[in-house]
N, C-alpha and C positions, 0 to 999 in steps of 0.2 A: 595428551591434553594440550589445545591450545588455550590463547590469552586474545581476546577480539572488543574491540571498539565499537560498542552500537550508537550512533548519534538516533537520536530521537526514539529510544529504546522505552521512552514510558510511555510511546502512546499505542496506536492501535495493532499496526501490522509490527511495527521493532518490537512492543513488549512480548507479541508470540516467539519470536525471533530469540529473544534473551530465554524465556524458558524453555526454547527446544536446544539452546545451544548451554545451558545451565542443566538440563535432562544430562544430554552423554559427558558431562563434567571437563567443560571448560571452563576457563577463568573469562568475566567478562565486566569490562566496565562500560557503564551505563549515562553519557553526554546527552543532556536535555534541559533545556529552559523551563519545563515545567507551564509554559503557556499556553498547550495543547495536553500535555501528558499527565499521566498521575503516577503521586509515590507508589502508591496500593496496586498499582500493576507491575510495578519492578522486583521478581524477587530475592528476598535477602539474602542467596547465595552470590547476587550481583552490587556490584560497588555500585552505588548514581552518585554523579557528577554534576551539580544544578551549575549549568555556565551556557553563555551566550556562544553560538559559531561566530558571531559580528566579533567576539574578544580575541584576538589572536594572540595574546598575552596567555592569557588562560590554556588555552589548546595549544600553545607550544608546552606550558606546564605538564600536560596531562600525555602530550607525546613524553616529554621526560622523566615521568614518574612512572612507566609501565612502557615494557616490552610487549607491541604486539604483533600478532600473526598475519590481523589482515582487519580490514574495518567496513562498515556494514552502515552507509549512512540513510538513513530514513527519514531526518530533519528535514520540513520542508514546508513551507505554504501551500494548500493545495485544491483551496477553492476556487471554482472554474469562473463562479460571478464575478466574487472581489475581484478575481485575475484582471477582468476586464475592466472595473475602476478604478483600478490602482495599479496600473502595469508595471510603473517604476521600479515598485515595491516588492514584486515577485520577481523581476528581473535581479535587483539589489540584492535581495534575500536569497532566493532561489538559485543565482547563478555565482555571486558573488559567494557567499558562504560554504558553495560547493568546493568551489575551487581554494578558497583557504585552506578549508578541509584538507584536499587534494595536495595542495603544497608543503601542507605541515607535514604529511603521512610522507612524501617524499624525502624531504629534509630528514625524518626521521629512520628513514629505510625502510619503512612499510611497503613493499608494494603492490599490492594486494588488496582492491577497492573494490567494493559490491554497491552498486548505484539501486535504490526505491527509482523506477523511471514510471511509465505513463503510457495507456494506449492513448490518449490524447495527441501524441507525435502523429499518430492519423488520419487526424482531423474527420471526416466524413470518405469511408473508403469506397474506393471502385469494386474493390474486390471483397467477398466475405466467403471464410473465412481468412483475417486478416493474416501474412506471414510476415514476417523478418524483412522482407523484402520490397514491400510495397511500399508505396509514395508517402515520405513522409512531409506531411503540409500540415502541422498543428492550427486551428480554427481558435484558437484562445494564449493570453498569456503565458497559462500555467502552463498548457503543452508546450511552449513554444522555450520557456525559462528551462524544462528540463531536456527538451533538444539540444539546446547552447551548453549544459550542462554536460550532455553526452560526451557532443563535439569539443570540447573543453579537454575531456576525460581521453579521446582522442588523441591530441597533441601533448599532452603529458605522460603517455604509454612512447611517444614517436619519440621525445624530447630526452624523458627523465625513465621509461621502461615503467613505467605505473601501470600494472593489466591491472583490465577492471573489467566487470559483468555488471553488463546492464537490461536489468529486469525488468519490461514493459507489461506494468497488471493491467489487469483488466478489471473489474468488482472484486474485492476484498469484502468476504462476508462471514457470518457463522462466527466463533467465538472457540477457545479453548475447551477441547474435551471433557479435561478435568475440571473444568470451573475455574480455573487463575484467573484468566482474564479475557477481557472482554471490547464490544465498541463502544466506546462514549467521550462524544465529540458535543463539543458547544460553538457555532452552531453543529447541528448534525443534518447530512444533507443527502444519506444513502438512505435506501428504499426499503436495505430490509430492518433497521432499529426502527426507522419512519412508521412502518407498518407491525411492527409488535408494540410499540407505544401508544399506537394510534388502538390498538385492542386493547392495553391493558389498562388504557384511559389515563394514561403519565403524558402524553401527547397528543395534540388536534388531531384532529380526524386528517386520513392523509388526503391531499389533493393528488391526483391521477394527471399528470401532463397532457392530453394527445390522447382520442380514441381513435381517429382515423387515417394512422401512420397505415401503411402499406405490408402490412404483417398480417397473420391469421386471425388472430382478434382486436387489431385496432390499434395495438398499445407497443410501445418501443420492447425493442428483443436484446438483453444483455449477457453477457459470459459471467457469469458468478462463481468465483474459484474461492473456496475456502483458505482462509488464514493461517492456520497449520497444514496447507499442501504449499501456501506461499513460504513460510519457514521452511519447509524441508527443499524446498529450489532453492532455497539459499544457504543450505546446506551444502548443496552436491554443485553448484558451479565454484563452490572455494578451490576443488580438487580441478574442473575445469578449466580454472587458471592457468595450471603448468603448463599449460599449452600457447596459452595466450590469452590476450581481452577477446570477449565474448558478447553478444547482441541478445535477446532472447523475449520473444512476445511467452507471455507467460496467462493461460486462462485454461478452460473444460474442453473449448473446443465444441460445448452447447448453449446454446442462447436458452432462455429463458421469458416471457414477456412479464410485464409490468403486471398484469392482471392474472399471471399464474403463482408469482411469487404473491399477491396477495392472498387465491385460495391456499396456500400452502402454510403461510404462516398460520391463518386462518381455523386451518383443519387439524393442523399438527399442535397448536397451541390454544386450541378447544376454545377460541372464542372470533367472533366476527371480526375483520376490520373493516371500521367505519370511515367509508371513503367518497368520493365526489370526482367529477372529470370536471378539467379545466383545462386552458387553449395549449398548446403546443408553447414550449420552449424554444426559442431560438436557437440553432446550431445542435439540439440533438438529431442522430440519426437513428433511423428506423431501424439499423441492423445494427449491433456493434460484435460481433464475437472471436473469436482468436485462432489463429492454426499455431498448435504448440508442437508440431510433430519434432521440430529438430532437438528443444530443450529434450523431448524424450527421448530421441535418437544417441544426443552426446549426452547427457547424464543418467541414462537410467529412470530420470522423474516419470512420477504419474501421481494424479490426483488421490488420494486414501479417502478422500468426502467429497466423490465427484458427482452426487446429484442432488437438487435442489433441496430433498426433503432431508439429506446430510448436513447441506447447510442451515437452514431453516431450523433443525432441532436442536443443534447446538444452539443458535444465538435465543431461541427461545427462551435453553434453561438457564441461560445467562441471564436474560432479561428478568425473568420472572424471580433469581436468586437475589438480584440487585437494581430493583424496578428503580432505582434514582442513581443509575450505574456506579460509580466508586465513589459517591456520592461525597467529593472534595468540591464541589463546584459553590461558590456562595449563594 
């Protein structure tokens, strides 16, 4: 049994995170501000810890009050608009906070760091499906806060011996098997809560970006990896560690379009979603999808809910259990 550090463990991808790693009975304590996350998703075989990353008072407290094995930060600003209005902000936040992080866990002998990263590091790619290897030229803040982030993570492995994996998602979708937990963000700005609210009449009809992207039907084409395949890669790159720090685009390796995941939720959760097309967003592209073959290759990983309608019925029966999701919000 180990003992692990989830920074941002009550919200969406860290809280599956905490119950797969609370499932095989490790000890886990649970660092979150609570301004994204909820109590109600952390559960109570896990310690939460309400503290700021900006406190570094606090987070050297909490390196001292608990031996751990390795830490698992998920904490992060990670919308692609604000990114863009407030750059400062995600830079401060995003890159600053990382690397506090980083230094505490070092000072404390930790070294052993598993980075939440971003296919955003890709900005608009040459190549699809994207690998490990390709040009990374983030087109946003937020891609660009957690590149500096990597690279940061970098020079602290050369410096101080801190290996770290870092996990570039792709869509984060679908919800807890068992019902634990689930998505629910304010704002919320993924396609597929968007589209089951938009059915179950708890949210506006969805607006459709783009019908005449250069795809089969019109509509942007994304990698959608379910939530519990994301947990368990962050599982099996801990053991990848001994080896060293590790890179790792992490998605299906199938796109998806905007207008398949509508009939999907659509069909799978027996009611219409009510939608509209409107112009094209800046800076999406028409393809985004992932080549994971190496994470397969050095861990063993493979998706367990690797097609759309896997995904889709979980976040369904989430949605439909908890139509006002963990309903903490005022």
């Amino acid at each position: 049994m180990g003992r692990y550090l989830v920074t941002g463990g009550a919200g969406y991808v860290g809280s599956h995170l905490v119950h797969a790693l609370v499932d095989r009975g490790d000890a886990v304590v649970v660092l979150d501000d609570l301004r994204q996350g909820h109590r109600a998703a952390v559960p109570a075989a896990a310690e939460l810890v309400v503290a700021d990353l900006a406190d570094a008072k606090r987070l050297a407290e909490v390196f001292a009050g608990w031996r751990f094995d390795a830490v698992f930060h998920f904490a992060a600003l990670s919308l692609v608009g604000e990114s863009m209005r407030d750059p400062a902000r995600y830079i401060i936040e995003n890159v600053g906070n990382s690397m506090r992080l980083a230094d505490a866990a070092v000072k404390a002998g930790v070294l052993r760091f598993v980075l939440s990263s971003t296919a955003a590091l890709f900005g608009d790619p040459e190549v699809v499906p994207i690998e490990e290897e390709a040009r990374l030229a983030p087109a946003n803040t937020y891609g660009d806060s957690k590149l500096m982030v990597e690279r940061g993570l970098d020079w602290m492995d050369r410096v101080h011996g801190l290996r770290s994996a870092c996990l570039r998602y792709f869509n984060a979708a679908g919800a807890d098997p068992a019902g634990r937990a689930g998505e629910d963000h304010d704002p919320e700005t993924h396609l597929v809560p968007l589209a089951i609210g938009a059915a179950l009449g708890t949210r506006p009809a969805l607006t459709v970006f783009g019908d005449d992207y250069p795809t089969p039907d019109g509509t942007c084409i994304r990698d959608y990896i379910h939530v519990a395949d994301l947990a368990d890669a962050h599982l099996r790159v801990l053991e990848r560690l001994e080896q060293g720090s590790c890179r790792y685009n992490l998605g299906t390796g199938t796109g998806y379009s905007v207008k398949q995941v509508i009939e999907a939720v659509g069909r799978i959760g027996g009611r219409p979603v009510p939608h509209s097309y409107g112009p094209r967003r800046a800076g999406d592209p028409a393809v985004l999808v992932a080549g994971s073959a190496k994470l397969r290759r050095e861990t063993g990983w493979a998706p367990r809910f690797g097609t759309l309608d896997d995904i889709v019925r979980t976040a369904c029966a989430w949605h439909n259990a908890h139509p006002q999701g963990y309903g903490d919000r005022g």
